[in-house]
N, C-alpha and C positions, 0 to 999 in steps of 0.2 A: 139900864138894862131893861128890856122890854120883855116882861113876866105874866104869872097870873097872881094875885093872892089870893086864897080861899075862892078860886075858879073866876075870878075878875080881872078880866084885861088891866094890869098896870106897867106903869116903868116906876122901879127902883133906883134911886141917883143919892149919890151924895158930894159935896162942897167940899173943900178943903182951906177953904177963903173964908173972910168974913167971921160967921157964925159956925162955921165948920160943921156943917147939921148932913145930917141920912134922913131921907124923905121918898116919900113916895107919892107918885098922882096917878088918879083915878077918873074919869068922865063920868061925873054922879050927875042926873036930872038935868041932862041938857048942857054941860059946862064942867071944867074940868077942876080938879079940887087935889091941894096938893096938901099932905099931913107930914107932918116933923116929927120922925122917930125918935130925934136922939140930938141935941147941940151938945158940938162942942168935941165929937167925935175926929172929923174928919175922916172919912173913909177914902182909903187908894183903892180899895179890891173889894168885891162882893158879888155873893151870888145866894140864888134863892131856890132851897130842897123843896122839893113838893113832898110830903107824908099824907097820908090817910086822911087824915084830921087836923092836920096844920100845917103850914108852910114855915121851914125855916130861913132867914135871912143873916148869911154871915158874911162880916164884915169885917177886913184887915182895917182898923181905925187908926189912921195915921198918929193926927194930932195928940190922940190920948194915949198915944201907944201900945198897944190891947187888939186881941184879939174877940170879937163879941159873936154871941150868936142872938138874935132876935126873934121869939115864936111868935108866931101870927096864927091868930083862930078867929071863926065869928065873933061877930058881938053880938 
C-alpha cells in the first residue's frame, strides 16, 4: 500500500510466505531501504491512520492470528 509515515513517501507490504514478515520501504539517500516490522505475522489486510503525532498501521495478521495495531513516531 503506497503511504506516508511520519510525512515520508512509503509502501507498506507484508508476506504471508516464508518469513511471514510486515515491512515497509522507504527511498533513504539515493536507494531504497526496506525495514521488517514484525516476522512471523503474516498480514492479509492493512492500512495506515495518519494522527497528529503518529501514524497508525493495522494489520489483520494471518499467520499469527491477531489483530495488531503498530504506532509509528520519529526517531
Amino acid at each position: 500500500m503506497g503511504t506516508t509515515l511520519c510525512g515520508k513517501p512509503s509502501f507498506v507490504a507484508g508476506v504471508r510466505r516464508e518469513e511471514a514478515e510486515l515491512f515497509y520501504v522507504q527511498y533513504v539517500d539515493g536507494a531504497y531501504k526496506a525495514t521488517v516490522i514484525e516476522k512471523g505475522v503474516g498480514p492479509a489486510n492493512l492500512c495506515v491512520v495518519h494522527e497528529k503525532d503518529r501514524d497508525l498501521i493495522v494489520s489483520a495478521n494471518h499467520t499469527a492470528n491477531e489483530a495488531a495495531v503498530y504506532v509509528v513516531t520519529e526517531e
